[in-house]
MIKOLVEX-601506 format. One record per residue (C-alpha): x, y, z; residue in three letters; residue number from 1. Coordinates in Angstrom, 3 decimals. Example, Ala and Ser with C-alpha at 12.3 -4.5 7.8 and 13.67 -1.06 7.14 Angstrom:
REM MIKOLVEX-601506
[site [12.300 -4.500 7.800] ala 1];
[site [13.670 -1.060 7.140] ser 2];
This chain:
REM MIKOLVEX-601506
[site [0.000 0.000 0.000] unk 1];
[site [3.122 2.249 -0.191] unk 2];
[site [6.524 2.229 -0.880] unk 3];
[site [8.711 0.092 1.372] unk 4];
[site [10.983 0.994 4.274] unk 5];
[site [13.127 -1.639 3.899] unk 6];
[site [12.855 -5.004 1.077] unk 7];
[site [14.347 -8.184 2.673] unk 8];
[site [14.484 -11.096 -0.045] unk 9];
[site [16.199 -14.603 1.064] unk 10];
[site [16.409 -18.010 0.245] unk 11];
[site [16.916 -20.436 3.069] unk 12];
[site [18.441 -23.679 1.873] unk 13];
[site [19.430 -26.907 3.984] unk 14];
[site [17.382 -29.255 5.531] unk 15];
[site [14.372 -27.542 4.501] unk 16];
[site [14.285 -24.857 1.777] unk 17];
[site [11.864 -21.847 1.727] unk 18];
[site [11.840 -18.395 -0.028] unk 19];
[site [10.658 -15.213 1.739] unk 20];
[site [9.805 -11.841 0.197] unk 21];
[site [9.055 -9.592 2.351] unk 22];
[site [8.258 -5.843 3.287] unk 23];
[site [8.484 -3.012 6.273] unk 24];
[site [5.820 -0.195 5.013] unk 25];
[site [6.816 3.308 5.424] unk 26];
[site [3.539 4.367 6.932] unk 27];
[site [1.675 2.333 10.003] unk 28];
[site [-0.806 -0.127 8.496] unk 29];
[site [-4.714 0.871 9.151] unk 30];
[site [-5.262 -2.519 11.414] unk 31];
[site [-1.780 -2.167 13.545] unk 32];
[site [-3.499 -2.055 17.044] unk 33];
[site [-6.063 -4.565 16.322] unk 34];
[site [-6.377 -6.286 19.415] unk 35];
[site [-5.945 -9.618 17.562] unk 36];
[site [-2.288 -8.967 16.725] unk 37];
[site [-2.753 -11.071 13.872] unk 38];
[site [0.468 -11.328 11.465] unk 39];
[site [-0.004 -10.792 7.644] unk 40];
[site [2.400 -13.023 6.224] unk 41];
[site [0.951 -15.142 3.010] unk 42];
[site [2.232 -18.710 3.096] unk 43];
[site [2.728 -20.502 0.190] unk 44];
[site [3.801 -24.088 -0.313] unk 45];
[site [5.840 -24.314 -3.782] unk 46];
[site [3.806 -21.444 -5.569] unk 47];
[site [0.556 -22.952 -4.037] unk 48];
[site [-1.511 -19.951 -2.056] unk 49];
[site [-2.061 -21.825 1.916] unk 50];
[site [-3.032 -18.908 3.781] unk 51];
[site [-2.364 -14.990 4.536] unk 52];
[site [-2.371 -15.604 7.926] unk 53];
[site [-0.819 -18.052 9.251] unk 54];
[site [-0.100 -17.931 13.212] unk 55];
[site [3.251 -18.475 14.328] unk 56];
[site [5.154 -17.592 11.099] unk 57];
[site [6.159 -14.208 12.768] unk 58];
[site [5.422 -13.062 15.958] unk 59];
[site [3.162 -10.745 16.694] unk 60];
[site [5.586 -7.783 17.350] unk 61];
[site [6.215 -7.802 13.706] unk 62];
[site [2.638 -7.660 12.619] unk 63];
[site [3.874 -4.742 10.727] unk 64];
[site [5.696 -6.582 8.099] unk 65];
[site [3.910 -7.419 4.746] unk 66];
[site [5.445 -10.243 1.960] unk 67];
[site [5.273 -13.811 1.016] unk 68];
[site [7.056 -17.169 2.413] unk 69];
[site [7.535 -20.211 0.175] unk 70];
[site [8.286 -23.139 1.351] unk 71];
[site [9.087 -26.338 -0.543] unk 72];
[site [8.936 -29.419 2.163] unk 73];
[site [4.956 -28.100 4.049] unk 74];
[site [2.573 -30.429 2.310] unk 75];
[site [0.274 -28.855 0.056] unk 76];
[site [-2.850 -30.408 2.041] unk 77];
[site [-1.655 -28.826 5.946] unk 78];
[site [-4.427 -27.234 7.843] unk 79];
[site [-4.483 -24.519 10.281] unk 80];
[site [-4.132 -26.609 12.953] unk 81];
[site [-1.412 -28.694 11.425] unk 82];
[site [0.742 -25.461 10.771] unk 83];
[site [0.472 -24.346 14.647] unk 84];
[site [2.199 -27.450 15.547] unk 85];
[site [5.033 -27.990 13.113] unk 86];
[site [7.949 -27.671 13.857] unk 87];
[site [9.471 -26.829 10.439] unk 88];
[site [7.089 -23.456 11.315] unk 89];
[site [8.860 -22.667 14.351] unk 90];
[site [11.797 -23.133 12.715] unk 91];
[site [10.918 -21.067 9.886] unk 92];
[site [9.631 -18.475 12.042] unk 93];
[site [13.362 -18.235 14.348] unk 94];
[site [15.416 -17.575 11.159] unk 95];
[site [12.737 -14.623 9.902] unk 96];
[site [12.445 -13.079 13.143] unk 97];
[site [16.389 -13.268 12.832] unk 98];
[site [17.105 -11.668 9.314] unk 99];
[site [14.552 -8.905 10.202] unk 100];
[site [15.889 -8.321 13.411] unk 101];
[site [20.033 -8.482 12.093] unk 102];
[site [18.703 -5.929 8.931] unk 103];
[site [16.834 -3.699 11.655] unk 104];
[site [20.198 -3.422 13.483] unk 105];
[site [22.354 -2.847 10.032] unk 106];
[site [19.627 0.213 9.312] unk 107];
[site [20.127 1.732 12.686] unk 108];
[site [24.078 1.842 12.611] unk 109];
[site [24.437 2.884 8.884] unk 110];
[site [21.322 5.286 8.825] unk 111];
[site [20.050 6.733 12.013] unk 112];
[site [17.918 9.339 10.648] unk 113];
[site [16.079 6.530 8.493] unk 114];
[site [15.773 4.223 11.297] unk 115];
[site [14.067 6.820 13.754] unk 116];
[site [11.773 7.167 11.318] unk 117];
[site [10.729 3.563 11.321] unk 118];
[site [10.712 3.632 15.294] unk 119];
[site [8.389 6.542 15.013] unk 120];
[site [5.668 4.221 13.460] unk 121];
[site [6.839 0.895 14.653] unk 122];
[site [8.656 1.171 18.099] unk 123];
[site [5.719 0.682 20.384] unk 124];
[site [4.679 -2.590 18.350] unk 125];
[site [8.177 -3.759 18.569] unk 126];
[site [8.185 -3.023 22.481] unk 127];
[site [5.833 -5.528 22.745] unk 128];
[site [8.329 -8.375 22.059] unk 129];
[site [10.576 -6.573 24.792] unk 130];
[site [7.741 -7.721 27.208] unk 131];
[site [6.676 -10.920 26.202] unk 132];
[site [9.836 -12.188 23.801] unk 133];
[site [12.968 -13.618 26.304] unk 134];
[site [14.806 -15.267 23.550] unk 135];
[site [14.650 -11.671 21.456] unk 136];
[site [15.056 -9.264 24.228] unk 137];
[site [18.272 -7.841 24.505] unk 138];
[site [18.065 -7.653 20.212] unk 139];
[site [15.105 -5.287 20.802] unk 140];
[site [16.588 -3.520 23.984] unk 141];
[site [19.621 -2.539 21.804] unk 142];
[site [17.527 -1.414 18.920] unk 143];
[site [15.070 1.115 21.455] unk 144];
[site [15.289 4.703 21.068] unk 145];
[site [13.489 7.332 23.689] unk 146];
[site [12.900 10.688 23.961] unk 147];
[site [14.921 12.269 26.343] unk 148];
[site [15.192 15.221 28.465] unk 149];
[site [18.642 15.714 26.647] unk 150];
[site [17.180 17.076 23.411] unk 151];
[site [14.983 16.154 20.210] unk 152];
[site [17.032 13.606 19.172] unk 153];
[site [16.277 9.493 19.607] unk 154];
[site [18.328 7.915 21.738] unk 155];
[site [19.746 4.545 22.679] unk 156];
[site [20.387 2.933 26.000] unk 157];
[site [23.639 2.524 25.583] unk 158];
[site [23.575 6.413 24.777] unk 159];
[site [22.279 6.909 27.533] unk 160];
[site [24.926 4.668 29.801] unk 161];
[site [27.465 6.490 28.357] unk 162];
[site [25.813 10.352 29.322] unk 163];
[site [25.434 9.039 32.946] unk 164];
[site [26.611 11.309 35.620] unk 165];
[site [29.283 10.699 38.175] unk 166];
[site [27.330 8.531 41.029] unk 167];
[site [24.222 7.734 38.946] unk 168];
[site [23.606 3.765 38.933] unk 169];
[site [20.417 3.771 37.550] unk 170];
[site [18.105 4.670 34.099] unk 171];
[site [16.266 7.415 34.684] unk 172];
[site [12.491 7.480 33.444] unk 173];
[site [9.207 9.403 33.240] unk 174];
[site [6.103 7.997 31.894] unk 175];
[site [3.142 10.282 30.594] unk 176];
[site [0.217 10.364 27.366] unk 177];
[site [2.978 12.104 25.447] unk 178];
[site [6.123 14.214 25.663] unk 179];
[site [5.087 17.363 26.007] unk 180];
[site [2.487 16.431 29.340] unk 181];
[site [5.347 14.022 30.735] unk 182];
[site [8.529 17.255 30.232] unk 183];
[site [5.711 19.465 32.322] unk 184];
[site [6.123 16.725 34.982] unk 185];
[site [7.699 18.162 38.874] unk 186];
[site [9.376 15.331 39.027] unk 187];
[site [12.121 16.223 36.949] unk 188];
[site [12.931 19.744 38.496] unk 189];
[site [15.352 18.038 40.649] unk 190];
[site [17.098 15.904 37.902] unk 191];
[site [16.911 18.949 35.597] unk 192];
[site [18.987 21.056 38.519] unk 193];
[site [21.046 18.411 38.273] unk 194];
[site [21.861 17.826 34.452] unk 195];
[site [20.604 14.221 35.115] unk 196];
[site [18.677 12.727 31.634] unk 197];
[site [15.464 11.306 31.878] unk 198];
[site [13.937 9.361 28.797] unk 199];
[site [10.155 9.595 28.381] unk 200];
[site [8.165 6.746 28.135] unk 201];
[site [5.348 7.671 26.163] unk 202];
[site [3.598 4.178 25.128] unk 203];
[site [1.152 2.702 27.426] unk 204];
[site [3.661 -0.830 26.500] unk 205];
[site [6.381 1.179 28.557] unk 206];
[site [4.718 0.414 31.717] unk 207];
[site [5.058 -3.446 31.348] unk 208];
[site [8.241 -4.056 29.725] unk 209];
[site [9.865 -1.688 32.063] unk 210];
[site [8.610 -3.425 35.101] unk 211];
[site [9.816 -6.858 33.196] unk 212];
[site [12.984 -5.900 32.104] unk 213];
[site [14.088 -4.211 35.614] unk 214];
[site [17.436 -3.295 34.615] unk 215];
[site [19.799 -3.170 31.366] unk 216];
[site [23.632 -3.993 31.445] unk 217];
[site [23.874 -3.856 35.339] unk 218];
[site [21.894 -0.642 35.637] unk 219];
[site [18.151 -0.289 37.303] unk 220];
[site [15.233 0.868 35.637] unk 221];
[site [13.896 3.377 37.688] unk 222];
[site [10.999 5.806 37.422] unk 223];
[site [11.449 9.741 38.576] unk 224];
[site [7.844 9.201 39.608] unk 225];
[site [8.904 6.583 42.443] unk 226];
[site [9.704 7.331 46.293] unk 227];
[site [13.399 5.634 45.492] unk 228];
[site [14.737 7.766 43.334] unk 229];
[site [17.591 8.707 45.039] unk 230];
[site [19.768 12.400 43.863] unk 231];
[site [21.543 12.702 46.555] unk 232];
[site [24.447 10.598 45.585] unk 233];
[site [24.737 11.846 42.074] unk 234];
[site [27.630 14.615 41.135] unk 235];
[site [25.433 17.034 38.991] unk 236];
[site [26.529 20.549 37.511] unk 237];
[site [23.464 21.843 39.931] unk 238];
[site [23.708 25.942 40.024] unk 239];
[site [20.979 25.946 42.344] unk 240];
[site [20.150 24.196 46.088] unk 241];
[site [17.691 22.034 45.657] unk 242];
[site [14.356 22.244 48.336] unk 243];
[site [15.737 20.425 51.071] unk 244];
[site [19.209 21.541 51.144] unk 245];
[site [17.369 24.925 51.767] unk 246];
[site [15.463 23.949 54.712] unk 247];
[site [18.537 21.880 56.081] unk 248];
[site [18.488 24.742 58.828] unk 249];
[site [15.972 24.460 60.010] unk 250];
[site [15.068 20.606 60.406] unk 251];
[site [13.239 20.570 63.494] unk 252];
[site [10.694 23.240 61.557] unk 253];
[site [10.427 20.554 58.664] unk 254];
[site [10.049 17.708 60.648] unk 255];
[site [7.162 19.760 62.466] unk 256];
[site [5.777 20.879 58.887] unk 257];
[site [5.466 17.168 57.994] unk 258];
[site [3.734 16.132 61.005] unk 259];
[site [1.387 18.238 60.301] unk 260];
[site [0.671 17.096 56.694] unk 261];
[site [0.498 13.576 58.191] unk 262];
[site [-2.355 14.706 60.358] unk 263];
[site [-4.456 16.982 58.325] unk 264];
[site [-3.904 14.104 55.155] unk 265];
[site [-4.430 11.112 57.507] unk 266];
[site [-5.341 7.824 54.658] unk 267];
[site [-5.690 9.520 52.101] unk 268];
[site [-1.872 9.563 51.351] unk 269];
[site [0.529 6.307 52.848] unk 270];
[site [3.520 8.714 53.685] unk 271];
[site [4.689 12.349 53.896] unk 272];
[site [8.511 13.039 53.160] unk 273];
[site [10.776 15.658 52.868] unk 274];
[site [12.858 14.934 49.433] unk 275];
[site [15.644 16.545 47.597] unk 276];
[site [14.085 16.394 44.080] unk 277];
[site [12.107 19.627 43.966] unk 278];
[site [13.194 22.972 42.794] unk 279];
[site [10.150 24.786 42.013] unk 280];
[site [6.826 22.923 43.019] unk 281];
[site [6.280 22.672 46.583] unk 282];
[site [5.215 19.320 46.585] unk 283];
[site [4.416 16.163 44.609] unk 284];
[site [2.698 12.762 44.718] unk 285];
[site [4.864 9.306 44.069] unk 286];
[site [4.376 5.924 44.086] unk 287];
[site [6.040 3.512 46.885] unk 288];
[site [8.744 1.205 45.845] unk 289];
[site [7.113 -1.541 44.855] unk 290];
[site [3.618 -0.128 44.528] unk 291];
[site [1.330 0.645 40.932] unk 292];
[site [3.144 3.252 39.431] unk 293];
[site [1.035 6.748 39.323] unk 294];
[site [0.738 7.064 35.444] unk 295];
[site [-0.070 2.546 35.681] unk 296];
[site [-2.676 3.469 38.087] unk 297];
[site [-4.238 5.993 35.725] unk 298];
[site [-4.328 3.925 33.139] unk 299];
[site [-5.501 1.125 34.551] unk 300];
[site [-8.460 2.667 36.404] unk 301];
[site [-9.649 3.707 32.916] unk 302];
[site [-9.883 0.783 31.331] unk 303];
């Protein structure tokens, strides 16, 4: 339906032989959220039309991609419920996931302004196999970009590894609808004093995978939105004291301030804290370690 991204076009020979032809579109295909995730892959067996959808021949992560498979050992009489079972399918379906996966990563090395285009229409699909795919995980951890706080620009977690401050031990990340309502979040006046990037997570998939994933190369995934996000050990280029360095005076005052909160708030919030991660607000709500995150929460309470 337009032209391609990218044109991948293979013959596998061995023990069993099959051709593929197939297609990333440029734009998002009409049916890419349909909640059955179906792939669109037709299947033929030597030339013979089988099916244009047959489950299991890609997952559904890469519902996006568009082409033909011909295979030369299936027998021309398999049924639907033959093909979920064989194995010769599961087969077929590693060493596809594989090419796409190995040309994905050749794109985003030898043209990065090409590949965040694709990310653009296809990243949240393909975050979906960072949640539910373990044998493909790292692969699609190394080929997510983010927003950041940093600038326009996509960027990589290992770009963002190497930007880490002094003391920082942990991935930095705010969740919101969309970039522009998660940069107006408080939560990052403290990291912004500090120089520290945070990447936005913008698609409601970031909520799972995140909490799946947990941490990348040695470093924890942690959310600016959380209780244990922790500043005070991280050498920033801050110009300015952040709120509790400016009340260290006076603790006693603080301590009496909070007390007070506690009271007058009682159950409706679980804790009142003093924190180090405000510069201009004069207060904010986060989530417990361990507890629904807030922007979770949300979303979950309106579905």
């Amino acid at each position: 339906f337009d032209e391609p991204w990218l044109t991948l076009h293979f013959r596998a020979e061995g023990v069993f032989e099959y051709t593929g032809l197939l297609f990333i579109p440029s734009t998002k295909p009409f049916d890419l959220y349909d909640p059955q995730r179906k792939g669109r892959l037709k299947l033929y067996v030597r030339r013979v039309f089988i099916t244009d959808d047959a489950e299991g021949l890609v997952p559904a992560w890469l519902r996006f991609l568009r082409g033909v498979v011909d295979s030369e050992d299936l027998p021309l009489n398999v049924s639907r419920e033959m093909l979920q079972s064989n194995p010769m399918l599961a087969k077929m379906r590693s060493q596809i996931v594989k090419r796409v996966l190995a040309e994905l990563e050749k794109k985003a090395k030898d043209s990065p302004e090409e590949f965040e285009k694709f990310w653009d229409n296809f990243g949240a699909v393909l975050k979906e196999g960072i949640y539910e795919d373990l044998d493909h995980r790292d692969a699609l951890l190394a080929l997510a970009r983010f927003r950041s706080t940093a600038g326009e620009k996509l960027v990589s977690l290992e770009e963002y590894v190497g930007r880490m401050k002094p003391g920082q031990d942990a991935i930095f990340y705010v969740t919101g609808d969309s970039v522009a309502q998660a940069a107006r979040s408080p939560h990052l006046e403290g990291f912004r004093a500090k120089g520290v990037e945070v990447l936005y997570f913008t698609d409601p998939v970031d909520e799972f995978w995140s909490g799946a994933v947990g941490e990348w190369k040695g470093k924890k995934l942690k959310s600016v939105t959380r209780g244990g996000a922790d500043l005070a050990k991280i050498e920033g280029e801050s110009k300015e004291a952040p709120a509790e360095d400016k009340d260290a005076k006076a603790p006693a005052n603080v301590q009496s301030l909070v007390a007070i909160f506690k009271l007058a708030l009682g159950d409706a919030v679980k804790d009142v804290r003093t924190t180090d991660r405000l510069t201009d607000s004069p207060a904010c709500l986060v989530a417990d370690e361990g507890d629904v995150d807030i922007h979770l929460e949300r979303l979950l309470r309106q579905h």
